[in-house]
C-alpha positions in Angstrom: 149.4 155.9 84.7 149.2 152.4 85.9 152.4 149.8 85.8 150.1 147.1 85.8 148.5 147.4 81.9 151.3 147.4 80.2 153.6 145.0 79.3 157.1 144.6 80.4 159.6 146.8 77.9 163.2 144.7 78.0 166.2 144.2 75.8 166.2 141.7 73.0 168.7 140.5 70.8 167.9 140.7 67.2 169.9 138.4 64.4 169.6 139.7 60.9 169.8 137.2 57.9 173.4 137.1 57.4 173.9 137.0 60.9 174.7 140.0 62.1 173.2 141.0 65.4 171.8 144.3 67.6 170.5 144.9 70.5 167.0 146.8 71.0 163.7 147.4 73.4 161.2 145.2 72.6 158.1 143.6 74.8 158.9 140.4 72.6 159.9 137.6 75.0 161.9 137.8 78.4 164.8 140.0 79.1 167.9 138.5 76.9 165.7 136.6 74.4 166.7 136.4 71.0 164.6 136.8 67.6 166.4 135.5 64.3 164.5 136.9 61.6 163.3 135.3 58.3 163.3 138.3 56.2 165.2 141.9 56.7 165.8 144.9 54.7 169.3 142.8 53.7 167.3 140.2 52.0 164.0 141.4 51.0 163.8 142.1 47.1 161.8 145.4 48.3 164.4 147.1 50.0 167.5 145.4 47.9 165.6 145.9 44.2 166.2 142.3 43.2 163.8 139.8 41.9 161.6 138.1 44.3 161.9 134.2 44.5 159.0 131.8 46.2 160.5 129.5 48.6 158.5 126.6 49.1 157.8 125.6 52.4 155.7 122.5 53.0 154.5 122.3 49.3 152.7 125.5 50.1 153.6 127.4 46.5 153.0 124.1 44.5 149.5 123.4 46.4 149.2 127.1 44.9 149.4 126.5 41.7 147.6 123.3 41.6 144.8 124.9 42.8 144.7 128.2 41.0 147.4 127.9 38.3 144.5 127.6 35.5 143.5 131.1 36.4 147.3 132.4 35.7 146.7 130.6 31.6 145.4 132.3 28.5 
């Protein structure tokens, strides 16, 4: 198998949502790099059962339902 196709397989730090942190092989980045994540299995209202809530990032969910809230109405 050839070296050259594939991409370089390092270790990456990984922070969770409450900040908690491990270490894993990723191809993500450089050797050392870290990736702070969003949205984890601690957080996500699919993996902890809760209700979901939008969080409205640049007017995004509002621009939304502007645009298609007539749809949602009976």
């Amino acid at each position: 198998m050839k070296s050259a196709g594939h991409p370089d397989y390092h270790f990456i730090t990984v922070t969770m949502t409450d900040g908690s942190t491990f270490r894993t092989r990723s191809t993500y980045g450089k050797d050392g790099a870290e990736l702070h994540l969003d949205i984890d299995s601690k957080s996500h209202p699919a993996w902890t059962g809760g209700t979901q809530t939008l969080m409205d990032r640049g007017g995004r969910v509002s621009r939304f339902k502007d645009k298609y809230g007539s749809f949602l109405k009976k």
